[in-house]
C-alpha positions in Angstrom: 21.5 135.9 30.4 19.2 134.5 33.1 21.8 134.1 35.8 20.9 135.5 39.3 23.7 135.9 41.9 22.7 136.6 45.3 25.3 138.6 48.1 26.0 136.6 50.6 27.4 136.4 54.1 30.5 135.4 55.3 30.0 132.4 56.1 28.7 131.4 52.7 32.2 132.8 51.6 34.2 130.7 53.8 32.1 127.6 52.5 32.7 128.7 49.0 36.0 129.0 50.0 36.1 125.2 51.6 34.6 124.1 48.5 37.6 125.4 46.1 39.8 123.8 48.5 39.1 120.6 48.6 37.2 117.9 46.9 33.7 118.5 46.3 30.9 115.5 45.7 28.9 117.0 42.8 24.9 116.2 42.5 25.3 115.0 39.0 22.0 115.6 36.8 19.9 112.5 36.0 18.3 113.5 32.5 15.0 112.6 30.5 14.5 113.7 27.1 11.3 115.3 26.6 11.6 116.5 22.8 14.5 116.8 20.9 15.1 120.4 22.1 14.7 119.7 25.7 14.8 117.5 28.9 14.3 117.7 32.4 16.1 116.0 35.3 17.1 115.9 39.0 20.1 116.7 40.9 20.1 114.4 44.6 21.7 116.7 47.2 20.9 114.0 50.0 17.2 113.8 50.7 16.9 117.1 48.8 16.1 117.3 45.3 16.4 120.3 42.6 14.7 120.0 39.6 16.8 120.5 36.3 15.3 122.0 33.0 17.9 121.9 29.2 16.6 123.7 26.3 18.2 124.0 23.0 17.9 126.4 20.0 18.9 123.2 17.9 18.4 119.8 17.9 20.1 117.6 20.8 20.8 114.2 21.0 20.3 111.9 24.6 21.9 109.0 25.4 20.1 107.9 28.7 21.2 105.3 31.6 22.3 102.1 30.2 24.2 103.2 27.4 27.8 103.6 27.1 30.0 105.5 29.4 31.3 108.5 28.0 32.7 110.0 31.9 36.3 108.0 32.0 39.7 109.2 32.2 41.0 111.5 34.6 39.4 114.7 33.0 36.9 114.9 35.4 38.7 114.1 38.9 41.8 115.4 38.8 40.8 119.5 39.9 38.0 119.8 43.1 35.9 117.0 41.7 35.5 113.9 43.9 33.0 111.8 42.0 32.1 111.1 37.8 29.1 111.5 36.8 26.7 109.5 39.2 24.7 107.9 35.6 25.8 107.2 32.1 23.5 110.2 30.7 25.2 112.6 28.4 23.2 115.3 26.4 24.9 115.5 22.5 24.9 119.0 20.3 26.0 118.8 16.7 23.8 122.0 15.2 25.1 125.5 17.0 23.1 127.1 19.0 22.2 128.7 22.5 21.5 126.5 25.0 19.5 127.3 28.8 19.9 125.6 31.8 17.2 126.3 34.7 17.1 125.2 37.9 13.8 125.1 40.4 15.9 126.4 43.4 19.4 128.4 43.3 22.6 126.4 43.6 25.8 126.8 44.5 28.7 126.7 42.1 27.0 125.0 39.3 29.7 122.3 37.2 29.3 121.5 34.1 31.2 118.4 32.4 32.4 118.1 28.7 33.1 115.7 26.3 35.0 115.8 22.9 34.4 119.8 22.7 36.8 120.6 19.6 36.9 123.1 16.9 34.3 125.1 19.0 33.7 128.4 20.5 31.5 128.7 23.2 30.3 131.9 25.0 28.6 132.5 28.1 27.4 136.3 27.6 28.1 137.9 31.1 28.7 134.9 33.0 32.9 134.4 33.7 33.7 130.9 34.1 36.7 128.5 35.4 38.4 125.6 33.9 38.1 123.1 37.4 40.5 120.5 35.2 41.0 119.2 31.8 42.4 116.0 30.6 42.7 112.7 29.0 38.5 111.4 28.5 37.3 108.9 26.3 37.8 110.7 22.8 41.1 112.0 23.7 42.4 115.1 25.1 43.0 118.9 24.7 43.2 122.6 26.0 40.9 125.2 26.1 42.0 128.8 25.0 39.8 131.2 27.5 38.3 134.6 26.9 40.7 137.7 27.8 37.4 138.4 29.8 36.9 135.2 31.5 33.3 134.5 29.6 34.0 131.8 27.2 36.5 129.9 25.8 37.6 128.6 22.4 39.3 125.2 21.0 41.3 124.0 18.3 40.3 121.3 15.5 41.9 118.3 16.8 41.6 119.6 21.1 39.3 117.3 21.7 38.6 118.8 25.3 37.2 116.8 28.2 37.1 118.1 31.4 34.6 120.4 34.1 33.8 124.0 34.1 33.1 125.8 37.2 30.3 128.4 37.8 31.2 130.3 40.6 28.7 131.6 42.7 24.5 130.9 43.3 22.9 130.8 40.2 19.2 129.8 39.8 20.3 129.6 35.4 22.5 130.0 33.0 23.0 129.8 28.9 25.4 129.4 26.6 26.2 129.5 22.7 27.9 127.2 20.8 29.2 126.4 17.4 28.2 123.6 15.2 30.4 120.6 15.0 30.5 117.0 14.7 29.6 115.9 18.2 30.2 116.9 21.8 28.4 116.4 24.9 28.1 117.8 28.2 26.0 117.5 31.9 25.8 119.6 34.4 25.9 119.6 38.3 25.9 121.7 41.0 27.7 121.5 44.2 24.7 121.8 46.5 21.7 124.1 47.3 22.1 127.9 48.1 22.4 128.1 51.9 21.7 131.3 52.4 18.5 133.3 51.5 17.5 134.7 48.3 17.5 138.5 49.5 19.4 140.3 48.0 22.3 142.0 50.5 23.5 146.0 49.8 26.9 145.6 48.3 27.5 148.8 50.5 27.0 146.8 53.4 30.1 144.4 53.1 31.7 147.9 52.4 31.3 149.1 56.1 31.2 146.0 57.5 34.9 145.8 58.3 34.3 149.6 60.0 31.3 148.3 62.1 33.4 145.6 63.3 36.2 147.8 64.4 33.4 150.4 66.3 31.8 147.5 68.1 35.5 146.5 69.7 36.0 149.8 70.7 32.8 150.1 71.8 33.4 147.3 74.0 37.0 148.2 75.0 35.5 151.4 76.5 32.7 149.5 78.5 35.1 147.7 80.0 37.6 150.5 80.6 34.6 152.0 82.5 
């Protein structure tokens, strides 16, 4: 797994936080096939753009802006999510495989939206991951059967799953596998850029940082008293 995840402060928590709360407008990736292994797009964050790299140990298939809308149905909005997908692109796996998704700078809470996922198991190595909602999308609907540990999930022949997966956390990457099947199709999105910097932070810190609180109040209590 390539996934990075940074320590951050608290006030990166409480925006995380915010985020789970309440709805979240996702930059929705706006693909280009480059071969029929990979493509390239861009997430819009604003006037800020993060450049979006797919890979696939198999073939894929692309169906670019113009062609039928495959994000309908309440799948999609009915968790966090505020907005579909902002274009009609949708990347297709039949063939198994393991595929990696790079971005040019670290984001925050990556999502990733699915279509017709059935009779599949997918696993995301080290990476835990949360169902954001599920529902009724253009093929049907269906339930996912998670991981004990949280990493991947599994569904049934006739599931036909649509719905988003949550990443939680900065991540400047991440992979999956999947099994082979007749079709399903996913994007990805991210709900902004990481706004906090890339240096890593001691866990130890956040450890004492609840104790170096408490000294400077005291520390202050007894200035005053003085």
């Amino acid at each position: 797994m390539y996934k990075k995840f940074f320590a951050t402060t608290l006030a990166l928590s409480a925006s995380m936080l915010t985020i789970s709360a309440h709805a979240a407008n996702i930059g929705w990736t706006d693909w280009t096939k480059t071969s029929q292994k990979t493509a390239s797009g861009t997430m819009a964050f604003g006037s800020d753009n993060v450049s979006v790299g797919f890979s696939s140990s198999s073939d894929a298939y692309f169906i670019e802006s113009g062609a039928t809308d495959n994000w309908w149905g309440n799948a999609y909005t009915n968790g966090t999510v505020s907005n579909l997908p902002s274009s009609r692109e949708i990347i297709g796996l039949s063939t198994g495989g393991t595929v990696e998704i790079k971005f040019s700078e670290t984001v925050l809470n990556p999502y990733i939206a699915l279509v017709s996922w059935n009779a599949n198991n997918v696993d995301f190595g080290d990476t835990k991951i949360k169902f954001d909602s599920t529902g009724l999308g253009k093929y049907g609907s269906g339930s996912p059967t998670l991981y004990s540990d949280g990493t991947g999930f599994t569904t049934s022949k006739f599931a036909e799953l649509h719905g988003v997966i949550i990443l939680e956390g900065l991540f400047d990457s991440f992979s999956f596998t999947h099994t082979s099947e007749g079709w399903h199709g996913f994007t990805v999105g991210a709900a902004g850029i990481a706004p906090v910097s890339e240096v890593p932070i001691p866990a130890a810190a956040f450890m004492f940082a609840p104790a170096l609180l408490g000294f400077m109040g005291l520390r202050r209590k007894a200035k005053q008293a003085a």
